[in-house]
VEXBAMAR-632578 format. One record per residue: residue in three letters; residue number from 1; z negated, y negated, x of N, C-alpha, C in turn. Coordinates in steps of 0.1 Angstrom, whole numbers, plus 2048, in hexadecimal, padded with zeros to 3 digits. Layout:
NODE_ALA_NUM_Z_Y_X_Z_Y_X_Z_Y_X
...
***
This chain:
NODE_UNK_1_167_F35_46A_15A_F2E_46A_15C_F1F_46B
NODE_UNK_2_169_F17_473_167_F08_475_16C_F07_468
NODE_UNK_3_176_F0C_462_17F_F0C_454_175_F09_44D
NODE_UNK_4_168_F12_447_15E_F0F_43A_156_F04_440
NODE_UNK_5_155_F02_44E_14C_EF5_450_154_EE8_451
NODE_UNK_6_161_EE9_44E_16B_EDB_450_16A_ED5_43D
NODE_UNK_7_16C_EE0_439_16F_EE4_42A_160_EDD_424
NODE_UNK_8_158_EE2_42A_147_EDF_422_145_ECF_426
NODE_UNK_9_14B_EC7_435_147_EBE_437_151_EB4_42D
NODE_UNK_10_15F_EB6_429_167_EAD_426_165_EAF_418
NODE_UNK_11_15B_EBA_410_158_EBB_3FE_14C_EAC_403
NODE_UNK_12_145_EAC_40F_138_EA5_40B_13C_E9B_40F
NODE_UNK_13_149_E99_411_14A_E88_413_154_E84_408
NODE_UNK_14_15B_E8D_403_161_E87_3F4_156_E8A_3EB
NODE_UNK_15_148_E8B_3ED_141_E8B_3DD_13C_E7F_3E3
NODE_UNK_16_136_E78_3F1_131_E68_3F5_13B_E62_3F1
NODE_UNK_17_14D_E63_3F3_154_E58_3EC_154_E5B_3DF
NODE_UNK_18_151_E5E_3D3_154_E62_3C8_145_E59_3C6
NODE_UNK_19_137_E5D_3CC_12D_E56_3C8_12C_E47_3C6
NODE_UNK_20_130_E46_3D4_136_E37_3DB_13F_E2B_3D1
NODE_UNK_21_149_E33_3CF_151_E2F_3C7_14F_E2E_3B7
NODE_UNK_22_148_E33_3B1_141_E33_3A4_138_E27_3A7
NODE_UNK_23_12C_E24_3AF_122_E18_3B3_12B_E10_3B7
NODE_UNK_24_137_E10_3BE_146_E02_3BC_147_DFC_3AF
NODE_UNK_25_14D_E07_3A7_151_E05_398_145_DFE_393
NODE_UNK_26_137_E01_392_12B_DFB_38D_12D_DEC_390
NODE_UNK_27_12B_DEB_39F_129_DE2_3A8_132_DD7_39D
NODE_UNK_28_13F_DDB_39D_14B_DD2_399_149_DCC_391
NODE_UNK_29_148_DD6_388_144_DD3_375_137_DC7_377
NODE_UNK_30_12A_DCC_379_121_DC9_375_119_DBC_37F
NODE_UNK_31_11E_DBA_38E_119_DB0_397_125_DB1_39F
NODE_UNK_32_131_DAA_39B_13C_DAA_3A3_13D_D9E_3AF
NODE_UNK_33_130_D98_3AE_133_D90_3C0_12C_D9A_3C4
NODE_UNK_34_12A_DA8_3C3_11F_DAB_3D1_128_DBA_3CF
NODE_UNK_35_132_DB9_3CC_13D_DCA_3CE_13C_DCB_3DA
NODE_UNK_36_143_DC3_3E4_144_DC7_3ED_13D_DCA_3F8
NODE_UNK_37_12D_DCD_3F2_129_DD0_3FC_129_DDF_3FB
NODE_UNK_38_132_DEA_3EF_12E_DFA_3F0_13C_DFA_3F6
NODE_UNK_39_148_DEF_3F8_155_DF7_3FE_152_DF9_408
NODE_UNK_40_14C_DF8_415_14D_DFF_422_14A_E0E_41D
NODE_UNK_41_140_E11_41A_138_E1E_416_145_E26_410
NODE_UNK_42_149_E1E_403_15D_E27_3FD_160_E28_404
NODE_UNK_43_166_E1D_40D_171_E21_417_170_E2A_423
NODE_UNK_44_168_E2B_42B_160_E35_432_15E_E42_430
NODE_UNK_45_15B_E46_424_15B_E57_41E_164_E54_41B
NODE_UNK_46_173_E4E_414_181_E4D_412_186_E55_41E
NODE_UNK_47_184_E4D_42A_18A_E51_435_188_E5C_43A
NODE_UNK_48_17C_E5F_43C_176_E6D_443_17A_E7A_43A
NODE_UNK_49_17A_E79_42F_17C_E83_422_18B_E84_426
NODE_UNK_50_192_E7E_427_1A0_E7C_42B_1A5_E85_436
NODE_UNK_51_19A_E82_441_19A_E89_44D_1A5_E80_45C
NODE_UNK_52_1A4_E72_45B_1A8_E6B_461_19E_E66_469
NODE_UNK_53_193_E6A_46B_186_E60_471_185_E6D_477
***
């Protein structure tokens, strides 16, 4: 039971870094002084998806 619920939480935080990260890539391309306001959001589902947080 904790296995499918560790497993279900760390799919739903690599699909926020994967979303996150695509609205980076936008961000970059298309209004690159204001990127850095989605890298906390990357980096943060980066981490937790990771399983270090």
């Amino acid at each position: 039971m904790a296995t499918t619920a560790t497993s279900t939480s760390k799919s739903k935080y690599w699909l926020y870094f994967l979303i996150s990260f695509v609205v980076f890539m936008l961000m970059l391309i298309f209004m690159n002084q204001w990127f850095w306001v989605a890298m906390p959001f990357m980096l943060t589902y980066l981490v937790l998806a990771l399983g270090y947080m």
